[in-house]
C-alpha positions in Angstrom: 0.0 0.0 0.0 1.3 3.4 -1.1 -0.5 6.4 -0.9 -0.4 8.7 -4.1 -0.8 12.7 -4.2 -2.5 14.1 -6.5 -0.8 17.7 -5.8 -2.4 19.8 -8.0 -4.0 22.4 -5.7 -4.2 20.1 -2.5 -4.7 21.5 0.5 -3.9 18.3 2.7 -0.2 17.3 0.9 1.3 17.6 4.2 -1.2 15.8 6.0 -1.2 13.4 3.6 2.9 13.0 3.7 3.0 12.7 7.8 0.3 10.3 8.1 2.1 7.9 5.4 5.2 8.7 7.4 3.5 7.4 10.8 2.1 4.3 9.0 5.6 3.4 7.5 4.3 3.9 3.9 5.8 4.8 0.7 4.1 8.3 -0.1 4.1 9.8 -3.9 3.5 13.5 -4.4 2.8 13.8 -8.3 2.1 17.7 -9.4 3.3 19.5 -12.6 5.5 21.8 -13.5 3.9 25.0 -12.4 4.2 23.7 -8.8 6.9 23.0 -6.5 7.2 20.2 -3.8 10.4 19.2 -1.5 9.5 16.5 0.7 12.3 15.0 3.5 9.9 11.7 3.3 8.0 11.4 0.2 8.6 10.9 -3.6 7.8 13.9 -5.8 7.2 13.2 -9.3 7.3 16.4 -11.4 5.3 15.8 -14.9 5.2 18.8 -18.0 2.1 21.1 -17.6 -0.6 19.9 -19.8 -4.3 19.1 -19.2 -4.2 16.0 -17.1 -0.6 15.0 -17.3 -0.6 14.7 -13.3 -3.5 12.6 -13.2 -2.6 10.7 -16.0 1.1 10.3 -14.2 -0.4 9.2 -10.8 -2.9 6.7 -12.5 -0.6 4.8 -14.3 2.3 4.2 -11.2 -0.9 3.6 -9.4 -1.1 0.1 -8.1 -3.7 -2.3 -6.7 -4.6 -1.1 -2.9 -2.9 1.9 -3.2 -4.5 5.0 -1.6 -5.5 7.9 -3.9 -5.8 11.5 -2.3 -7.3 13.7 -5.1 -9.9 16.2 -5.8 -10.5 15.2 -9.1 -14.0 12.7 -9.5 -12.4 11.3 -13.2 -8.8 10.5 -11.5 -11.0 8.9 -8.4 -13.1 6.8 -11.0 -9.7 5.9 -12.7 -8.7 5.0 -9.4 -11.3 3.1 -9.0 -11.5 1.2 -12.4 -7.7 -0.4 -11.3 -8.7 -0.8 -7.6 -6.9 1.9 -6.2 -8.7 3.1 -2.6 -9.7 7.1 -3.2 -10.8 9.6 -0.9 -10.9 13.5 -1.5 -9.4 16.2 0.8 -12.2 16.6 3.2 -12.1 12.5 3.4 -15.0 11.4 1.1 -14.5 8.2 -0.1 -14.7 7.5 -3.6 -16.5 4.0 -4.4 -18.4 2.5 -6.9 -21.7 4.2 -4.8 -20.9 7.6 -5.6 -18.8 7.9 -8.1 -21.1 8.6 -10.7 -23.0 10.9 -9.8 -20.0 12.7 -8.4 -19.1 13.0 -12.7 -22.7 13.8 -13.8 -22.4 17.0 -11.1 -18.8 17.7 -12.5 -20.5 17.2 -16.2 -23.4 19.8 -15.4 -21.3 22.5 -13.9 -18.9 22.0 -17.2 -22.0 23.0 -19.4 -23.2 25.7 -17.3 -19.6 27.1 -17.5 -19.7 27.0 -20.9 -22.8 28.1 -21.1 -21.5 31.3 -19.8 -23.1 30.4 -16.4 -21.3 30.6 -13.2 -21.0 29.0 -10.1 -20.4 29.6 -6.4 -16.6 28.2 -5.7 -15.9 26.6 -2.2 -16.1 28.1 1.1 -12.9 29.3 2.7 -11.3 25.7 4.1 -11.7 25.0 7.5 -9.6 23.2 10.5 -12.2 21.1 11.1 -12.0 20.0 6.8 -8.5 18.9 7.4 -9.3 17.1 10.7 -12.0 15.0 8.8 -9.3 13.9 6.1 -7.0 13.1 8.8 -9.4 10.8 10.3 -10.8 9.2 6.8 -7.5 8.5 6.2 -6.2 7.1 8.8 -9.5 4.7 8.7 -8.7 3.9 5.8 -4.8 3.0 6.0 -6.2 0.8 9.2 -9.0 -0.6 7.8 -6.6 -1.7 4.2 -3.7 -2.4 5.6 -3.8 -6.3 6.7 -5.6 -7.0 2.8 -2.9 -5.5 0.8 
């Protein structure tokens, strides 16, 4: 079990990186080129900017039981398609119960983009946000670990 960053505007990298770090786990921070990441425990892999190249990156070193920590609902479902555990940054699990209508909500607010519509962005993030990944996570690791 690894667990794999997807970088890219994450709020919870460092979260992310000590928990690994307190489990004994291999951690992978993945991000492009337009971001920068030093880590004194984890992997950073640095891809070219492009659309996708990070997701694209993390899903293909992504392994069987690995953990997945992205904001992105088509990374989580190609997570999800090679059996790779996913959970966001306010510790939602991705699974096969949510997944799609997490992508028809991400499809609807495309259109009403393009459309020309706009729509409200998140709230300001909160300790209490971070706390709840920290705990997901953690349950997650635990509840994983002995299958992998």
């Amino acid at each position: 079990m690894r667990i794999l960053i997807d970088a890219d505007g994450c709020p919870v990298t460092n979260i992310a990186v000590s928990i690994s770090k307190s489990h004994g786990l291999e951690c992978i921070i993945v991000c492009d080129s337009s971001h920068i990441f030093n880590s004194d425990y984890a992997q950073v892999i640095t891809v070219d900017k492009g659309a996708d190249s990070a997701d694209m990156k993390l899903v293909n070193i992504a392994l069987k039981g690995d953990i997945a920590v992205t904001q992105d609902y088509g990374l989580a479902a190609m997570c999800l398609a090679r059996n790779v555990l996913a959970l966001d940054q306010n510790g939602r699990i991705y699974d096969n119960s949510n997944i799609d209508a997490l992508l028809l909500s991400r499809h609807t607010a495309k259109k009403i983009r393009r459309s020309g519509g706009r729509l409200k962005g998140p709230p300001k993030r909160t300790k209490q946000q971070d706390e709840d990944f920290r705990v997901a996570l953690t349950k997650l690791i635990e509840d994983n670990i002995n299958f992998m």
